[in-house]
N, C-alpha and C positions, 0 to 999 in steps of 0.2 A: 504494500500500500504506500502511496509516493502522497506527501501532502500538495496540496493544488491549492487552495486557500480555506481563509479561517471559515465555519462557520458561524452566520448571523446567529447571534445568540443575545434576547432580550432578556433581563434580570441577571441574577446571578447563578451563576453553574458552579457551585465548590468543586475543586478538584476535579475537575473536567475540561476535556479537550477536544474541539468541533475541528474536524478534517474533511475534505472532501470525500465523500462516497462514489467514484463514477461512474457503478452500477446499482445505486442506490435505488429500491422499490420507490413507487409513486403512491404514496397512501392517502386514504381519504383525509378529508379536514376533521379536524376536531378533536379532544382530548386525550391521549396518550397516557398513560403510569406505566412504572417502572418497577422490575420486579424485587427491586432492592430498594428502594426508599417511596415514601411518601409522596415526593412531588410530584407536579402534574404537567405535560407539557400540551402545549398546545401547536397545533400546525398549519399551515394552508400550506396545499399543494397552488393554489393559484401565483401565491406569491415567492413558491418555494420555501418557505420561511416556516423555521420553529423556535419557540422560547417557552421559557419557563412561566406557567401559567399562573395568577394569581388564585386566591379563594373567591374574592367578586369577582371577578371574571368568569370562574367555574359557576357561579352564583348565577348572576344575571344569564350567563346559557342556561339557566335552567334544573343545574346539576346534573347534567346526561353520565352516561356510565362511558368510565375513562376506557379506550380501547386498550389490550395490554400492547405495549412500542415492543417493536422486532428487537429481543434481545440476543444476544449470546453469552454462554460464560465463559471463558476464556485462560489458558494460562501455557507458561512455553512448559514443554515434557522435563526440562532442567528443576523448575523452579516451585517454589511454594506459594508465592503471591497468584490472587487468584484477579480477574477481570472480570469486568461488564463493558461490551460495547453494542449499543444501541445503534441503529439503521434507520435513520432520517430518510428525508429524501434529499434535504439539503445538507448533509454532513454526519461522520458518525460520530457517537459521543462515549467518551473511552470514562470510564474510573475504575481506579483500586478498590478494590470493594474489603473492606472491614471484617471480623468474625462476624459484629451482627449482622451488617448485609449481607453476607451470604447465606448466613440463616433465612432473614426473610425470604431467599429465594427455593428456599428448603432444601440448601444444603445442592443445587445442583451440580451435576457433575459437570466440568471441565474440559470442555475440547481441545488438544492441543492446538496451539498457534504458531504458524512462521512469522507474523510481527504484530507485535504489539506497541504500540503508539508510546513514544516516550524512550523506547530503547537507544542505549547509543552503544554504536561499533567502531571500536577501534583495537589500537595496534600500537604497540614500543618501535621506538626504532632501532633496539638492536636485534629485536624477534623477530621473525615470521608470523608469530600466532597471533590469532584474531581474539577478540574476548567482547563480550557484551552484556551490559548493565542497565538495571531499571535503576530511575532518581528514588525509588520510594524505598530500596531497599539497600541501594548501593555495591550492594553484593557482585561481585564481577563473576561470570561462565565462561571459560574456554571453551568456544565452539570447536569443533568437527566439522570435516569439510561438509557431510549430509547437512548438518544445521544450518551452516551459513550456505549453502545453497538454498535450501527451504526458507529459508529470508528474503531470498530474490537477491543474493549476492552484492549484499549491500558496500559499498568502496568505505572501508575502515578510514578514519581521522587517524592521525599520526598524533603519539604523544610523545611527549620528550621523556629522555631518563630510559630504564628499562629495570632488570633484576637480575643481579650476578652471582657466584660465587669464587670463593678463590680455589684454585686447583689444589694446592699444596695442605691446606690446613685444613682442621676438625668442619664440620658441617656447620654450615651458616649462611644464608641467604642475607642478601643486602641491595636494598632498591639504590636504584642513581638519580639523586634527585633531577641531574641534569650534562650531561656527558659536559659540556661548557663548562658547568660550573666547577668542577674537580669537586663532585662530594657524595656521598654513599653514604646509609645509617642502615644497622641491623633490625629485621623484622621479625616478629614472634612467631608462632606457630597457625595464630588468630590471624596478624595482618597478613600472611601468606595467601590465607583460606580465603579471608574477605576480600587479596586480590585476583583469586580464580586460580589459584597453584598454576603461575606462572613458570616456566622451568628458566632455571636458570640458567646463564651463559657462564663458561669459563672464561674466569679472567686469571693471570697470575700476580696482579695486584688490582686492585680497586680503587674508583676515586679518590684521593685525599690524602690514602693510605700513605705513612711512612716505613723504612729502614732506618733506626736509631743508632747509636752508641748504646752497648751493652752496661750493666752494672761492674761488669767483671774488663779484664785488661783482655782485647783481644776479640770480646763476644760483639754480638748484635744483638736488639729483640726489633719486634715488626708489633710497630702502633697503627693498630687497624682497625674499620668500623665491626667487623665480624672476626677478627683475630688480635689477641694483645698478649706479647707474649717472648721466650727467648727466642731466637730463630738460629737454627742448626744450619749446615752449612748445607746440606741438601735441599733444604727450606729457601736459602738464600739465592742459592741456585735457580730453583725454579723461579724466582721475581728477576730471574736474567742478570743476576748480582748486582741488583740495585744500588745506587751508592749511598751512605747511611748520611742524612739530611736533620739529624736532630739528634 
């Protein structure tokens, strides 16, 4: 689904997002609800237009019985956030839907989705790998190439920075905050997860990283974001016998 413009949206829409439908059905006029909340919407197909209906307005029609709006429930096979997007004629209308909203809709089951509205695709520039995140949850996915095709092969944003390790030393993962900047910090087990178990690249030293002067007459140690410590001469080695800078 490629956004085309916003949709006409009178009143307020919490947490909602009107995009173009371009095979969006043509429904009759007149009151709408939704199967996860209260509110009511109202539409003309004449003017293609819908918005969120008042109580006097429901009133003065009369109170007629709200059609129920073309819903779906929605959520990608990866993820636990679940959706609601609604089929206008002029726009669909996406939200995250809540424990209790999806109760109100009794709990329905969830169709997987190739996109859902809000997603963004991107990409490290020192990886290959594509990864994709909702705002509501933050949580980043390592797509597979099936998945990112089933998205309609959406062209990743390029971020700076990426996620290293050093060849030589104990296990430790460390994001770059920014190849430019010379600087890298160590990630927990949690920020790894929440950035999509990115794999990481060998480095045999890392932004920022130093080679020191030893305590001892003779030694080194290596001050580093995911290593701090003596460094043996095989250690040394492998940072390509770095010259010791502190």
């Amino acid at each position: 689904m490629r956004i085309r413009r916003a949709l006409v949206v009178v009143g307020t829409i919490l947490a909602t997002m009107g995009v173009l439908a371009p095979n969006a059905q043509a429904l009759p006029d007149g009151f709408y609800s939704l199967p996860y909340s209260s509110a009511l919407y109202q539409h003309s197909h004449q003017y293609q237009l819908t918005f969120e209906a008042s109580f006097d307005s429901w009133r003065r029609a009369g109170f007629p019985t709200p059609r129920p709006a073309p819903t779906d429930i929605v959520k990608y096979p990866w993820a636990d956030e679940i959706y609601a997007v609604t089929f206008f004629e002029d726009g669909w209308l996406w939200r995250h839907l809540t424990g209790d909203e999806w109760a109100r809709t009794g709990y329905a089951a969830a169709r997987s989705a190739g996109w859902i509205d809000g997603t963004v695709v991107y990409k490290y520039e020192n990886s290959p790998e594509i990864f994709a995140s909702q705002s509501y949850s933050g949580k980043a996915h390592k797509l597979t190439l099936p998945e990112w095709l089933s998205m309609g092969q959406p062209q990743p944003e390029s971020r700076h920075g990426g996620y290293v390790n050093l060849t030589w030393a104990p296990a430790g993962i460390a994001q770059i905050c920014s190849f430019a900047d010379n600087c890298s910090y160590q990630l927990t087990l949690g920020d790894w997860a929440q950035a999509g178990y990115p794999t990481p690249q060998p480095r045999t030293m890392l932004p920022g990283d130093q080679v020191c002067t030893g305590f001892t007459a003779g030694s080194l140690r290596y001050n580093g974001s995911t290593y701090y410590g003596p460094l043996t001469y095989s250690q040394w080695a492998a940072t390509g016998f770095a010259p010791a800078t502190c």
